[in-house]
C-alpha positions as CSV (number, residue, x, y, z in Angstrom):
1,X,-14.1,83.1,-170.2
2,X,-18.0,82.3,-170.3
3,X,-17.6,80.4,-173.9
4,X,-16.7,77.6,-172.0
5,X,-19.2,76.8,-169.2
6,X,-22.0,78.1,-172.3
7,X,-20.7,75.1,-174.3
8,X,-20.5,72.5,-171.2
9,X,-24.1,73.4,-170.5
10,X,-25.0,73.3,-174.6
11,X,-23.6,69.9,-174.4
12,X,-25.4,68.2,-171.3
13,X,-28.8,69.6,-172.5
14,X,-27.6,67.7,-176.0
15,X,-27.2,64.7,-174.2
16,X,-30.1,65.1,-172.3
17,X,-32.3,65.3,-175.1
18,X,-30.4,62.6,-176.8
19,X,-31.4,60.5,-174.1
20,X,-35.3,60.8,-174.8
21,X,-34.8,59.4,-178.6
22,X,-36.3,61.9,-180.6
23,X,-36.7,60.2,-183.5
24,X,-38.9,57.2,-181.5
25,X,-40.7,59.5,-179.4
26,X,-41.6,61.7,-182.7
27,X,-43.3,58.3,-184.5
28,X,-45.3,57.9,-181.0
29,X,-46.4,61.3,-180.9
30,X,-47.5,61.1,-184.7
31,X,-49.2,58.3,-183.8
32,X,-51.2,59.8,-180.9
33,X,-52.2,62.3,-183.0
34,X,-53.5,60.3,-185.6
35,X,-56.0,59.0,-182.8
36,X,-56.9,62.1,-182.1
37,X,-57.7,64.0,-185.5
38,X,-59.7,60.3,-186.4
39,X,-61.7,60.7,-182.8
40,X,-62.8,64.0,-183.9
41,X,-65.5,64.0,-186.5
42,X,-65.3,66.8,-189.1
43,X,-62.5,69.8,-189.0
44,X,-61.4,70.5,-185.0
45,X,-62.6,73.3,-183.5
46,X,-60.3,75.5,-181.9
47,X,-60.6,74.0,-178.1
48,X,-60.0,70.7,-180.1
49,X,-56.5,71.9,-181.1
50,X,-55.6,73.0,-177.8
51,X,-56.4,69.8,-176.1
52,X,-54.5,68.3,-179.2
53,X,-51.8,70.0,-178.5
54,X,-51.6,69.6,-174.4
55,X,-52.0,65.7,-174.6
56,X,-49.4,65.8,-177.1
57,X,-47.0,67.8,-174.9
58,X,-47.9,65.3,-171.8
59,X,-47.3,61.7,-174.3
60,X,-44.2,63.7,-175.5
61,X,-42.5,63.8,-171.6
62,X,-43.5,60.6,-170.8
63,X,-42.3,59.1,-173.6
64,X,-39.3,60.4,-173.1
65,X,-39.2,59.7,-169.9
66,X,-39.8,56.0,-170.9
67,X,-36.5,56.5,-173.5
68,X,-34.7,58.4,-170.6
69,X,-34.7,55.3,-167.9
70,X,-34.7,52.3,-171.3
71,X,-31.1,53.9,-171.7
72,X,-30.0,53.5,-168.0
73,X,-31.1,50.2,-167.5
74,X,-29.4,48.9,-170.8
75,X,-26.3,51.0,-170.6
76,X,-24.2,47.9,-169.9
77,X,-26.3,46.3,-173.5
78,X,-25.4,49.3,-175.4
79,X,-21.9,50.1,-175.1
80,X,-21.8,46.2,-176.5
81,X,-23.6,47.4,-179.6
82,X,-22.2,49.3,-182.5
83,X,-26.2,50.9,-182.7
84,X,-26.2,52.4,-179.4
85,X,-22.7,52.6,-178.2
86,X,-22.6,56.1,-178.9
87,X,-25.7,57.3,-175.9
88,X,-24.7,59.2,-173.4
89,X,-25.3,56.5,-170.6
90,X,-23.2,53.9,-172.4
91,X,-20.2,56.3,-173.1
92,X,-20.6,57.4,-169.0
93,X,-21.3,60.7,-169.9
94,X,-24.0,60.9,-167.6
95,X,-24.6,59.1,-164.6
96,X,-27.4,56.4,-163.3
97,X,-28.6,60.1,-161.2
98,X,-28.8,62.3,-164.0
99,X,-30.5,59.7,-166.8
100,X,-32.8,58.5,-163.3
101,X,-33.5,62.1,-162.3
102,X,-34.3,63.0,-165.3
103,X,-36.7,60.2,-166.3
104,X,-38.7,60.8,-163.0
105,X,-38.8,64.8,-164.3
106,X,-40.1,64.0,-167.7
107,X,-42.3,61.2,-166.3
108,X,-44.2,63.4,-163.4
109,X,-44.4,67.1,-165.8
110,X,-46.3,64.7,-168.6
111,X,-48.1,63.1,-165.8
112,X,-49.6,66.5,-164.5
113,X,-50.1,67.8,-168.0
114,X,-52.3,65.1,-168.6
115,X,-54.2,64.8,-165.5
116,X,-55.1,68.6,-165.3
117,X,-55.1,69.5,-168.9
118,X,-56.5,66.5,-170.8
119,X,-58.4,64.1,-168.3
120,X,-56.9,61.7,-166.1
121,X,-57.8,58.6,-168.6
122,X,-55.6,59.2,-170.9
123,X,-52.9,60.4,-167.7
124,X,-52.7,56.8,-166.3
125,X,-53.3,55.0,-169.8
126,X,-49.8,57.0,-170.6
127,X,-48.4,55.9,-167.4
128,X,-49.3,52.3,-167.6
129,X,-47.4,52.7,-170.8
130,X,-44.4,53.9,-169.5
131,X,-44.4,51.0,-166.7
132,X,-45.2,48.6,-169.6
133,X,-42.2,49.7,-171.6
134,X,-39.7,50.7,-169.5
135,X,-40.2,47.9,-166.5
136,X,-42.1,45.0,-167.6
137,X,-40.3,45.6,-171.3
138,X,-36.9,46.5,-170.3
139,X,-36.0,44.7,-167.4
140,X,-38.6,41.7,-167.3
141,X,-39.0,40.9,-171.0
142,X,-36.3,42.0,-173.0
143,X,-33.5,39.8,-171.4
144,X,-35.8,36.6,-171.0
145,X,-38.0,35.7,-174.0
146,X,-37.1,35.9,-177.6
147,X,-40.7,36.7,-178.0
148,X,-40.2,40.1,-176.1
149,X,-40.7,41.9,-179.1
150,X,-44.4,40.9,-179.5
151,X,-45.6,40.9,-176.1
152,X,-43.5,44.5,-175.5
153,X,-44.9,45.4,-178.3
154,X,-48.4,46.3,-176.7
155,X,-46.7,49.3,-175.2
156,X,-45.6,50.8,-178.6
157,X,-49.2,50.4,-180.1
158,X,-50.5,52.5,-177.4
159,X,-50.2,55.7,-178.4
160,X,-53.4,55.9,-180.9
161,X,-55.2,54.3,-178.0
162,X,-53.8,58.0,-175.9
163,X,-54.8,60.3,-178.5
164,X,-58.6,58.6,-179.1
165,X,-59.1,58.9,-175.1
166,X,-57.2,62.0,-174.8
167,X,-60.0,63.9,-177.6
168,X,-62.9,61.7,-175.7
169,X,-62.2,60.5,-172.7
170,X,-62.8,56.4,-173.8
171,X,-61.4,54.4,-175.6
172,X,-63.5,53.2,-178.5
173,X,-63.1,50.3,-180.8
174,X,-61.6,52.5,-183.4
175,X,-58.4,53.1,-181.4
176,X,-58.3,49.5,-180.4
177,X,-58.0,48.5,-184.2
178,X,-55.4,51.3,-184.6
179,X,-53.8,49.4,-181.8
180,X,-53.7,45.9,-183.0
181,X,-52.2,47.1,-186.5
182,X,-48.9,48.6,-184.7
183,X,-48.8,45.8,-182.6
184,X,-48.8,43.6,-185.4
185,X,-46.6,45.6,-187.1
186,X,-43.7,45.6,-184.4
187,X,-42.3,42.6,-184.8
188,X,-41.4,42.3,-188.5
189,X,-40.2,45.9,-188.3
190,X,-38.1,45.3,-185.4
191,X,-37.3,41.7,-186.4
192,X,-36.2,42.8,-190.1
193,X,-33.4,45.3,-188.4
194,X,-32.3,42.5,-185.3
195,X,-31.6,40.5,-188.5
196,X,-28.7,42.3,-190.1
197,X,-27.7,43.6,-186.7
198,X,-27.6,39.9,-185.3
199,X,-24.0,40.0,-184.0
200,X,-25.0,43.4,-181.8
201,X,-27.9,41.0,-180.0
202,X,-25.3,38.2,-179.8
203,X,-22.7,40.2,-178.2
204,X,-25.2,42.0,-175.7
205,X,-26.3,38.3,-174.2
206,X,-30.0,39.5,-175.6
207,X,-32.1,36.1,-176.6
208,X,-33.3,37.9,-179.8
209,X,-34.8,35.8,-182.3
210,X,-32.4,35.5,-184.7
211,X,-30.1,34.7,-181.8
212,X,-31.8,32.1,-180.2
213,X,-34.2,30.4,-183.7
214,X,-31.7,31.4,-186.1
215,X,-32.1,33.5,-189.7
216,X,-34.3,31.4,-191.6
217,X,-36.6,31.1,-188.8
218,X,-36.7,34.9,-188.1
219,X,-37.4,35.2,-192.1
220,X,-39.9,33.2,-191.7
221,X,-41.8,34.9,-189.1
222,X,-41.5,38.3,-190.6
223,X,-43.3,37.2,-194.0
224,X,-45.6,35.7,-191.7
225,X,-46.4,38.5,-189.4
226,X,-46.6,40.7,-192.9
227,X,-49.5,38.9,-194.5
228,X,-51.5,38.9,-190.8
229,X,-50.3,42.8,-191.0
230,X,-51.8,43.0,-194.1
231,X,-55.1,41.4,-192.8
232,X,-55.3,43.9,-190.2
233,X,-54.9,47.2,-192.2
234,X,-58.0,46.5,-194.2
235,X,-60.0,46.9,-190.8
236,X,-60.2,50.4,-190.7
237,X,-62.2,50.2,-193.9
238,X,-64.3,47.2,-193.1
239,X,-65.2,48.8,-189.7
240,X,-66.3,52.3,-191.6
241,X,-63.7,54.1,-190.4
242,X,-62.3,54.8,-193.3
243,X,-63.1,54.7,-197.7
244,X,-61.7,53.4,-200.7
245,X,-58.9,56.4,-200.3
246,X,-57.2,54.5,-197.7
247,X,-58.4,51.4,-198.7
248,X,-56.0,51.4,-201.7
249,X,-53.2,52.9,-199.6
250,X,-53.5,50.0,-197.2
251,X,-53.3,47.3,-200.1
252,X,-50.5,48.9,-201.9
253,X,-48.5,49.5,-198.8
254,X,-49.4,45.8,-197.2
255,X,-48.5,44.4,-200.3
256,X,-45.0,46.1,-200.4
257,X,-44.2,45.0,-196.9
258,X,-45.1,41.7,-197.9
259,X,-43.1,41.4,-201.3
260,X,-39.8,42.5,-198.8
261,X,-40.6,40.3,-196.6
262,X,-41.0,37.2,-199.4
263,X,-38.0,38.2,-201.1
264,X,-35.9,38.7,-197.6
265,X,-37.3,34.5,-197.0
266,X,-36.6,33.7,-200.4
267,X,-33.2,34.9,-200.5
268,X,-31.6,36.9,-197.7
269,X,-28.7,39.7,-197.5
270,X,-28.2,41.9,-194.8
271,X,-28.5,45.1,-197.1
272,X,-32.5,43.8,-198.0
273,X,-33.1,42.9,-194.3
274,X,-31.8,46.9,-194.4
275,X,-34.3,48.0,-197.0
276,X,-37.2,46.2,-195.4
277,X,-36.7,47.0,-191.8
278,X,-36.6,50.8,-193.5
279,X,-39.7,50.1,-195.5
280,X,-41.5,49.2,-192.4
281,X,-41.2,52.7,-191.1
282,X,-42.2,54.2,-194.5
283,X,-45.1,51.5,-194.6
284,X,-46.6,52.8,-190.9
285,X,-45.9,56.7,-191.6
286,X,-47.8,56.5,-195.0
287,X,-50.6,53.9,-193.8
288,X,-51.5,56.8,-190.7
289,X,-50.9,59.5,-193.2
290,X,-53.4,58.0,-195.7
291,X,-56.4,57.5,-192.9
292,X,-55.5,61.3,-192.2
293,X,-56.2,62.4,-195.2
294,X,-59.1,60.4,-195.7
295,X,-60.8,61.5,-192.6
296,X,-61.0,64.9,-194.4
297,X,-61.9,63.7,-197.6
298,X,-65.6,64.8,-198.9
């Protein structure tokens, strides 16, 4: 008799967690780290892991919590899309309470972790983060501009900026140049999927750019944004951050984005707008995972 209520409860933590888009939040706190192993000369020391590991846990919940209260205010937007039809708040499975309840949960636990147990920098950087994403991003951005994207995309190259002052309590002109390469990087990665998903945004109402400017337009801007991208990635090297380790992981990465993104102007199908958008992803996760590995390089 108690196989039933075990499930119903197995299944609202499920969409619970769905709601925090683990996949998202796990690139942010990848990214956090990275600005925290580079703001640490040398091998950590054991306290170093710790703190690691607490300002992780505290970007994780508010992060979530930022994904948590994204999917209530757009609930209306995603049951309209074939992407995101399937969340719990856009099938009804959970009410505006629960996904609101539950965003103010996250949001306040990561809060406190990072105000007692990391310093209170990185706590309202994290928090000015979530307001930039989930309010001015959401509800003031999103539906307005077609240029949402970029400015939004401040927000989502935060999280380097976390990790640097969660390991030293400043934020140093390293993590700002960690910064401006995801923020540079967001819009052809985003714009590369709102291409072949441009029937989704046109359904929702959203003034995407392919909506509003069109496909060769949005082409454009994306082989654009790649070669300023590419421009960017060599900083960490200029700046002596970094040596010719990820200095040839940058160029060879840079220069892959870019020849998707000539070939996507050149000539466009919806299955290469497909591979780049999921080049983009491979092109940031290798990029970080290079300037980890050369931190630790002899």
């Amino acid at each position: 008799m108690s196989a039933e209520p075990n499930a119903s409860f197995q299944s609202l933590v499920r969409q619970f967690y769905v709601l925090t888009k683990p996949r998202v939040v796990q690139l942010i706190v990848f990214c956090a780290l990275i600005g925290m192993v580079l703001a640490v000369p040398g091998w950590p020391h054991l306290q170093d892991v710790w703190l690691a590991a607490r300002a992780c846990l505290g970007i994780w919940l508010v992060a979530g919590a930022a994904a948590a209260f994204n999917c209530l205010v757009e609930k209306g937007i995603d049951a309209k899309m074939k992407r995101t039809a399937w969340r719990p708040t856009a099938k009804g499975e959970l009410s505006d309470w629960q996904a609101l309840g539950f965003s103010i949960l996250l949001c306040t636990l990561g809060s406190v972790v990072l105000y007692v147990w990391v310093n209170p920098l990185t706590m309202w950087l994290t928090f000015a983060t979530f307001v930039g994403y989930a309010v001015v991003y959401t509800v003031i951005l999103k539906p307005l501009t077609p240029q949402n994207i970029v400015i939004g995309g401040a927000s989502g190259a935060m999280p380097p900026v976390l990790g640097w002052a969660a390991m030293t309590g400043q934020v140093g002109p390293e993590a700002l140049i960690l910064f401006l390469i995801i923020f540079l990087w967001t819009p052809p990665h985003f714009w590369a999927l709102a291409l072949y998903r441009v029937e989704d945004y046109r359904k929702s109402g959203l003034p995407m750019l392919p909506v509003t400017h069109g496909n060769e337009f949005t082409r454009l801007q994306v082989l654009l944004y790649t070669l300023v991208l590419f421009a960017a990635c060599l900083m960490p090297f200029a700046y002596g951050m970094s040596s010719w380790f990820y200095l040839v992981a940058a160029v060879v990465l840079s220069a892959g984005f870019i020849v998707y993104a000539f070939r996507l102007w050149r000539s466009y199908s919806d299955a290469l707008a497909r591979r780049t958008f999921r080049f983009s992803l491979i092109h940031l996760s290798l990029l970080f995972a290079a300037l980890l590995i050369d931190h630790y390089l002899p």
